[in-house]
N, C-alpha and C positions, 0 to 999 in steps of 0.2 A: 385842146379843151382842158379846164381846169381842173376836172376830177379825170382823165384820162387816168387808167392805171388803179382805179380803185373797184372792187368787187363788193357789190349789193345784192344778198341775197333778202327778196321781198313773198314776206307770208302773210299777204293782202287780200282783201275784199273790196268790194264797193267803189269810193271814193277815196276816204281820205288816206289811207296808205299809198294806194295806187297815185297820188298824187305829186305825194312824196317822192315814190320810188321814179315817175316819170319827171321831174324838174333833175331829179341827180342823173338820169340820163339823158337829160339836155345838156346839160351841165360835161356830163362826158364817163359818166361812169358805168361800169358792165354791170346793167338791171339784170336780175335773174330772177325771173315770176315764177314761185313756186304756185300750180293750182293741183286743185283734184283729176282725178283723172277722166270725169265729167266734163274741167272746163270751168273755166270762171263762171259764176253765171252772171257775169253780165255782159258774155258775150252772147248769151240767150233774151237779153231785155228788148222788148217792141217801144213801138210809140214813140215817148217823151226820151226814153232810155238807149234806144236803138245803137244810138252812136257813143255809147261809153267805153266801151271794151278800146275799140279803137282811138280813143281820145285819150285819154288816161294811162294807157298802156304804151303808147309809140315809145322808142327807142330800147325797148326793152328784148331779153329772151325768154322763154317761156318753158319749164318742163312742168311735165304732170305727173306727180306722185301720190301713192297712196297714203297719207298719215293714220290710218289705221292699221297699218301693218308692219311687223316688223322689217322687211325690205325698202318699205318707204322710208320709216324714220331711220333708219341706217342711212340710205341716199341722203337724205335732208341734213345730216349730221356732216356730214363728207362732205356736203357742199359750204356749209355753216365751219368747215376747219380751214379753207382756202378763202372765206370771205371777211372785208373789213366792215361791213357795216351788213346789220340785221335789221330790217325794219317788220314790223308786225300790228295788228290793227284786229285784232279777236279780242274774244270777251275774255276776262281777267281771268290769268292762268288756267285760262285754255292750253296755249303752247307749252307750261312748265307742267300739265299733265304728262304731256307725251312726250319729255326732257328735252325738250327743245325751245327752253327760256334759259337767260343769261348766264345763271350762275353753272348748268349742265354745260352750254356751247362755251364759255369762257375757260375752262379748264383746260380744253385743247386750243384755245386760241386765246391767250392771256389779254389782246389789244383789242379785242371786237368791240364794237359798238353797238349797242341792240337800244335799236327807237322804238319803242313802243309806245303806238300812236291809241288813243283812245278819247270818246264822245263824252264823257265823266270819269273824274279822277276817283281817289277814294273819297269814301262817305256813303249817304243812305242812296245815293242813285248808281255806285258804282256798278253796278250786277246788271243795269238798266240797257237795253236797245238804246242805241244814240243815233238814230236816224237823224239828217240833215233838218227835216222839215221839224222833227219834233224840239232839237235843240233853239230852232228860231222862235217858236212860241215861246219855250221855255222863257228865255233869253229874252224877248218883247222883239225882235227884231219883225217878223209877221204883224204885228199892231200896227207896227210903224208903214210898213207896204200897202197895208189895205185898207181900204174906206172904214169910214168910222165904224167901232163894234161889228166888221168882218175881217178880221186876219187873215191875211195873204201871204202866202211863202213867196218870200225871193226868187225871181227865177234860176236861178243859180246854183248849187250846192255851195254857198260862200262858207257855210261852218266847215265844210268837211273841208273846202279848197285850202281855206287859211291852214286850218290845221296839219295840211299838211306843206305845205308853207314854213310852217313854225318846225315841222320834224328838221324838214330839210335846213335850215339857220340852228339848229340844236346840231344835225351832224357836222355841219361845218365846223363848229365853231370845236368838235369833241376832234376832229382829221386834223386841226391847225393846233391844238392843247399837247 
């Protein structure tokens, strides 16, 4: 496999991290799903959502840490000094609260890669929920799906998909640099 040999620790949610971090272990590299000690919750989703956990996650492994604690963020650290690529998909310096953004994990690991994935860059939405559905209204893509003057979401998560799509073409290209 072509990332054989490469270590991905993933501090995901939702979609589009999880997205990310699942095409690099198709690809071939040791996912390592950091969640809460709750559980993702979307391995808790009914309905339309039922089958994410299981979609999005395969080829991955999974530990449960507590990040409100100092034993969790110690683990998280340890594992962030054995790993070559960080991906992450929380609201803006989230994780560099609890030192566990770039500039903290890169001191013991000078080569890491840390993707951080997110729904709005900087500017006035940066702070904003970037939910799939809302980004396509945003975006006109909704207009374009549904009868006239009713907007229809995609059925898909195509925002969050691509975007993690584009993480994973960002780490490549950062593993071959």
């Amino acid at each position: 496999m072509p990332l054989s040999g490469i270590r991905v620790i993933e501090f995901c949610h939702m979609v589009m991290g999880p997205t990310c971090g699942m095409i690099l272990g198709d690809l071939g590299a040791d996912v390592i799903k950091v969640e809460p000690l709750s559980g993702d919750t979307t391995r808790r989703l009914e309905h339309n959502g039922a089958g994410f956990f299981a979609s999005y996650n395969r080829n991955k492994r999974s530990i449960a840490l507590d990040l409100k604690s100092p034993r969790g963020i110690e683990a998280a650290k340890k594992l962030a000094t054995g790993a070559d690529v960080i991906i992450e998909n929380f609201r803006p310096g989230a994780l560099e609260k609890l030192g566990l953004g770039y500039t903290e994990l890169s001191r013991n690991n000078p080569g890491l890669i840390y993707c951080s994935l997110k729904g709005f860059l900087e500017g006035p939405y940066a702070n904003r929920t970037a939910l799939d559905e809302v980004v396509q209204m945003m975006a006109g893509l909704a207009y374009m799906t549904g009868p006239e003057g009713r907007p229809l979401r995609a059925g898909a998560s195509v925002i969050d998909i691509m975007g993690g799509m584009f993480g994973v073409i960002g780490i490549q290209a950062a593993l071959v640099s």
